[in-house]
C-alpha positions as CSV (number, residue, x, y, z in Angstrom):
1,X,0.0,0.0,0.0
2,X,2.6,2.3,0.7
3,X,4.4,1.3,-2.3
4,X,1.7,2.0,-4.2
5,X,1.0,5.6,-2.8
6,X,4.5,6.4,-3.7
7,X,3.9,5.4,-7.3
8,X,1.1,7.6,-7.7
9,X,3.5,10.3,-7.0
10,X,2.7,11.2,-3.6
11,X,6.1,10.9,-2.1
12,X,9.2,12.3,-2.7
13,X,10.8,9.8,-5.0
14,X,8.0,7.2,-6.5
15,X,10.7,4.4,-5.4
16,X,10.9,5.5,-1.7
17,X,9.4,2.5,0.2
18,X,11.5,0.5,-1.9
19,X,14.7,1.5,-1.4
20,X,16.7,0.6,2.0
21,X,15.8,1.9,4.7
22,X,19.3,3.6,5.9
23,X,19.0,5.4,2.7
24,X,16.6,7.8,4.1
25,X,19.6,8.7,6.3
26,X,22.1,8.8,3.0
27,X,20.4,11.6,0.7
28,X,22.2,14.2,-0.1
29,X,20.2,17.0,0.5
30,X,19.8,19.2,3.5
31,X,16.5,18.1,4.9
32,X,16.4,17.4,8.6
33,X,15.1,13.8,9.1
34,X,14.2,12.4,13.2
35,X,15.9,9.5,14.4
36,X,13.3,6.5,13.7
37,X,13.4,3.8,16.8
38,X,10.5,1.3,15.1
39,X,9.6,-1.4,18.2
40,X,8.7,-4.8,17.5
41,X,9.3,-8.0,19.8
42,X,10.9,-11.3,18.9
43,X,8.6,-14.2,19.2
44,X,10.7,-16.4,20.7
45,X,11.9,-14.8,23.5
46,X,9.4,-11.5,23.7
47,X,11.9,-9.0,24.0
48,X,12.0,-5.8,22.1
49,X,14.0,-5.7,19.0
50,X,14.2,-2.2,17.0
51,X,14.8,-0.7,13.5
52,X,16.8,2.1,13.4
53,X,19.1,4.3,11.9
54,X,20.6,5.2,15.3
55,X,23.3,3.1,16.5
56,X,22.9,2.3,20.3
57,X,24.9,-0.7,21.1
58,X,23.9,-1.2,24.7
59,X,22.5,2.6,25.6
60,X,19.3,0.7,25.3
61,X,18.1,-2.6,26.6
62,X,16.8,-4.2,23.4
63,X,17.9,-6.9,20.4
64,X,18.9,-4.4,17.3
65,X,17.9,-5.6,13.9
66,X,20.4,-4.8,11.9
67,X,22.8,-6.6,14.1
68,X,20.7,-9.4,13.9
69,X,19.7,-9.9,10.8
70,X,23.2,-8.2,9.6
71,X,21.5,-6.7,6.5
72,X,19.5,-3.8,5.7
73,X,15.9,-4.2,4.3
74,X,13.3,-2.0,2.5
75,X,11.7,0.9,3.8
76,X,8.6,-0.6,3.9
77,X,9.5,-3.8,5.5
78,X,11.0,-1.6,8.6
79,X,8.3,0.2,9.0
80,X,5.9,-2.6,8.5
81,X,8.5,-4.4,11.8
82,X,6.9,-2.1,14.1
83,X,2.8,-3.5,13.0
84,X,3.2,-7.2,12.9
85,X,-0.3,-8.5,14.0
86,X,-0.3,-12.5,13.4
87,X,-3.7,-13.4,11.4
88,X,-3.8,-9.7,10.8
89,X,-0.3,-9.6,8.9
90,X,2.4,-12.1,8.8
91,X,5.3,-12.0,11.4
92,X,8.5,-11.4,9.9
93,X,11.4,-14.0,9.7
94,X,14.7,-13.6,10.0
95,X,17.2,-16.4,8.8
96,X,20.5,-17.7,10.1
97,X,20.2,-14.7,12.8
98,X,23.1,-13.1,14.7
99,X,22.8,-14.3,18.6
100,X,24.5,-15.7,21.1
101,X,22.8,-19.2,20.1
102,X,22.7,-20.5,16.4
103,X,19.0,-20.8,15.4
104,X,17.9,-21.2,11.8
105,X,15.7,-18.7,12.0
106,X,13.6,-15.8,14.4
107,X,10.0,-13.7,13.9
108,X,9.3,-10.5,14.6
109,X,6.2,-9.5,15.9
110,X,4.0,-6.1,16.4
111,X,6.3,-4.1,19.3
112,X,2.9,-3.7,21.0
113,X,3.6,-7.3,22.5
114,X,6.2,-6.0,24.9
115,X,5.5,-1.9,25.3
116,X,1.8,-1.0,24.0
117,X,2.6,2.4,24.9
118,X,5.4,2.4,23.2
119,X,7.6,4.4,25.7
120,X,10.1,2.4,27.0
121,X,12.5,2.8,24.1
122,X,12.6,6.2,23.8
123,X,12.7,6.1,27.8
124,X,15.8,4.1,28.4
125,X,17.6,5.8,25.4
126,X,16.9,9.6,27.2
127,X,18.1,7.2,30.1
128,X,21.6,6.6,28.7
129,X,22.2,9.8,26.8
130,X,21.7,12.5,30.1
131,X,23.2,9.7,32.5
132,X,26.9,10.5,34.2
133,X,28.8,9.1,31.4
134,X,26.0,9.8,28.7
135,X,26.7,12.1,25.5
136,X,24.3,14.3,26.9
137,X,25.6,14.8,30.1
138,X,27.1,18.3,29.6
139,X,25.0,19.3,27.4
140,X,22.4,22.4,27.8
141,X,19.6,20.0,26.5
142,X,15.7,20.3,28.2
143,X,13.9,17.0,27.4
144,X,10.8,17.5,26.0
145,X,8.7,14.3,25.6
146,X,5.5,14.2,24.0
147,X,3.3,10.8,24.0
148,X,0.5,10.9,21.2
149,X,-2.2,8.1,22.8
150,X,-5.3,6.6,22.0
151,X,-6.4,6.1,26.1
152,X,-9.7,8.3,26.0
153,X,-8.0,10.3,29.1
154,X,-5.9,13.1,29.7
155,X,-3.8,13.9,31.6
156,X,-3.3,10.4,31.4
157,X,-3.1,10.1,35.5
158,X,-3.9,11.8,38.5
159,X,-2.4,14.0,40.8
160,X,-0.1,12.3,42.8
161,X,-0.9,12.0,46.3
162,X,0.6,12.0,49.6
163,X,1.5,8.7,50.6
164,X,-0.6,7.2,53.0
165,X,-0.3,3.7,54.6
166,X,-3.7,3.6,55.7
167,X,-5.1,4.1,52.0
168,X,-6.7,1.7,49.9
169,X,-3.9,0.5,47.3
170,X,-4.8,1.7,43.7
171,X,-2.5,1.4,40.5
172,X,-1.9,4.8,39.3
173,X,-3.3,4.2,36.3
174,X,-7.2,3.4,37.8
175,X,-7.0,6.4,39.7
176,X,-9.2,9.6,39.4
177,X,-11.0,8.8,36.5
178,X,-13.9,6.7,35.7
179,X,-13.2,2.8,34.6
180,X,-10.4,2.1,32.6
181,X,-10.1,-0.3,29.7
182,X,-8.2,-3.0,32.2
183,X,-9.1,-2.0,35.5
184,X,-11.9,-4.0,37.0
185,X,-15.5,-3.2,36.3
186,X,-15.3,-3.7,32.8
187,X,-17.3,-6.2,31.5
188,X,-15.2,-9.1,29.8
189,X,-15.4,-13.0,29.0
190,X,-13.9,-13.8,31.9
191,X,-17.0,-13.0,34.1
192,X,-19.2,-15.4,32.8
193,X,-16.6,-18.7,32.4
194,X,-13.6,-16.9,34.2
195,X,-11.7,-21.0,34.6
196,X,-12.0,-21.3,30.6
197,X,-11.7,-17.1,30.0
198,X,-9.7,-16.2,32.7
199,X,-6.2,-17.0,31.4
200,X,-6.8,-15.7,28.1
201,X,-8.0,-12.5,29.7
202,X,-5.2,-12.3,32.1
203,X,-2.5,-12.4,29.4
204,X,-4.3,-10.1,26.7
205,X,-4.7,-7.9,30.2
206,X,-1.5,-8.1,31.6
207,X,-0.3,-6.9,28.3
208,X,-2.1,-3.5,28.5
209,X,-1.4,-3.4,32.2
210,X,2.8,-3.8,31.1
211,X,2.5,-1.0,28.9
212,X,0.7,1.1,30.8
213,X,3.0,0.8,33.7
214,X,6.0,1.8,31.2
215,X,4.2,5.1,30.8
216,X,3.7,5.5,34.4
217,X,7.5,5.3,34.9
218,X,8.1,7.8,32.2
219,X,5.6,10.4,33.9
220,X,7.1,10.2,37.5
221,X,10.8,9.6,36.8
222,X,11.5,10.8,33.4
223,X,15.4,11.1,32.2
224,X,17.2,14.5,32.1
225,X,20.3,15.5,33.1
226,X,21.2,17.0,36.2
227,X,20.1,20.0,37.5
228,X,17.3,20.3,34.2
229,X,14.0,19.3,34.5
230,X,12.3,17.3,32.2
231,X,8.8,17.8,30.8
232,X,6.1,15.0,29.9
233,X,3.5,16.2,27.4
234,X,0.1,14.0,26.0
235,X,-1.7,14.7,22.9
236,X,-5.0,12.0,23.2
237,X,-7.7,10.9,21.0
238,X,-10.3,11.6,23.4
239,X,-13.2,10.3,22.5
240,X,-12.9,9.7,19.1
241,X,-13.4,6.1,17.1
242,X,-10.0,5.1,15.4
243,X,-9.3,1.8,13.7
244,X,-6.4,-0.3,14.4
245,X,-4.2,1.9,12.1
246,X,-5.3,5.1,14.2
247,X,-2.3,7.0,14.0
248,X,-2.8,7.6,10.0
249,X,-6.9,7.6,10.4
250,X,-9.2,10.7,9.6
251,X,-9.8,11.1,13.4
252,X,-6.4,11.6,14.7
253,X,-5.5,14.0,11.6
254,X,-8.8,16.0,12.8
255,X,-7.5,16.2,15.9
256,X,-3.7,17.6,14.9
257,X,-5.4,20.2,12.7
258,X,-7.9,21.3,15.3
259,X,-4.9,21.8,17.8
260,X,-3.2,23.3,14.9
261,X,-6.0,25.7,14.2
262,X,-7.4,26.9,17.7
263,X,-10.8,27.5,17.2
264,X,-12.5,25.0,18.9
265,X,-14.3,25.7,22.3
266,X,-13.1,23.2,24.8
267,X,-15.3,22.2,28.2
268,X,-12.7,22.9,30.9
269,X,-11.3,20.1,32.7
270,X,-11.9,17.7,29.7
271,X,-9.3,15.4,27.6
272,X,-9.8,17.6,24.8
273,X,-8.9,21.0,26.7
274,X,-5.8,19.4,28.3
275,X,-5.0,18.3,24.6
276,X,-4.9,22.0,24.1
277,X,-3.2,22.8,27.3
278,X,-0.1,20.3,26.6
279,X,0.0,21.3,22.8
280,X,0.0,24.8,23.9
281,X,3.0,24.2,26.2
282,X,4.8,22.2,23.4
283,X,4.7,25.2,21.2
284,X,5.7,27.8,23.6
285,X,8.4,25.6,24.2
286,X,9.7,24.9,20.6
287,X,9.6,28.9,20.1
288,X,11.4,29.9,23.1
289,X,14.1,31.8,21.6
């Protein structure tokens, strides 16, 4: 598909998915590209393995694909590593792989497996860079990290509050708003045969719950170097419908332009007024002079 779009001439360069990834990296002219970190997980051993252009040897805690597959491969098979749904679309394979133990061959899977927030990449590389030793570490740098989700919240938590031993224990994530898709008190199959269900539940559960929890550790204690403080910014889909590709759908591009154009009233305290909030923020921020 994204072949296709390219040949209809609505990309730079009707070959571009084609070509190797890196080469987006290798043009010659002046455009400013971001570094692209593309998250999928290895089937066999569910750990996060990532695409990338950016070199990070250990800086971050994950398998790198080039180093395992120890080749370069089209733009749109990178891209396509990061949105591997089995059923859905095919996992990818990998042949005579690079690791510690000969196999014949490993699959990649939709990143989502590991992180479904999608955080903890990007989290542990801020780690390294702004750490003691990091490249960072001298540097006058202000992390700025801004999470686009598709939770129906934001802000994504609540205040924090004063810890209290004699308080109920609540994840963070269940706290000050109404149910949450995974906190209990959502319906699911589990409550009507929960011994044949439950398990099934539990893992597809446990997965969201893993994510989420990622984020949380992102919003309390995210990297920055010393002395600096860090900022955590949300841009949400509120309430609006998305398919399974919502990052690319009509609904989240409604929801960029309306930020973009600020005209639309907001109800205060809702997700879409703190949408306006943190993009306001993120602006302010990016013309600071």
């Amino acid at each position: 598909g994204w072949e296709g779009m390219c040949a209809d001439g609505r990309c730079d360069a009707p070959d571009r998915f084609e070509r190797d990834f890196l080469s987006l990296w290798k043009d010659d002219s002046a455009r400013w590209l971001p570094s692209w970190l593309i998250g999928g997980a290895l089937e066999e051993d569910g750990r996060p393995i990532l695409t990338s252009n950016i070199d990070f040897g250990d800086a971050i805690d994950a398998w790198d694909f080039h180093d395992v597959a120890q080749r370069d491969v089209r733009l749109s098979t990178a891209v396509l590593n990061g949105a591997r749904f089995p059923i859905v679309s095919s996992s990818g394979t990998i042949r005579n792989p690079a690791l510690p133990q000969k196999v014949d061959a490993v699959h990649i899977v939709d990143g989502g497996y590991f992180d479904a927030a999608g955080v903890e990449t990007i989290r542990g590389l801020a780690r390294s860079m702004f750490g003691a030793q990091g490249i960072a570490a001298g540097d006058n740098v202000m992390p700025i990290f801004l999470l686009l989700s598709n939770d129906g919240v934001n802000p994504p938590f609540a205040a924090p509050e004063k810890a209290n031993a004699m308080q109920a224990s609540t994840p963070i994530a269940c706290r000050g708003h109404t149910v949450k898709t995974g906190c209990p008190g959502e319906p699911g199959a589990a409550t009507i045969v929960p011994d044949l269900f439950g398990p099934l539940q539990g893992l597809f559960r446990s997965r969201g719950a893993h994510g989420e929890k990622l984020k949380t550790l992102l919003y309390l204690d995210p990297p920055t170097r010393t002395g600096q403080r860090p900022i955590v910014l949300t841009i949400d889909l509120c309430s609006l419908d998305v398919p399974m590709n919502w990052a690319l759908s009509p609904n989240a591009k409604r929801i960029v332009n309306e930020l973009l154009d600020g005209q639309q009233p907001r109800k205060e305290g809702s997700c879409e007024a703190q949408n306006d909030t943190d993009f306001d923020t993120l602006v302010a921020l990016l013309t600071k002079p």
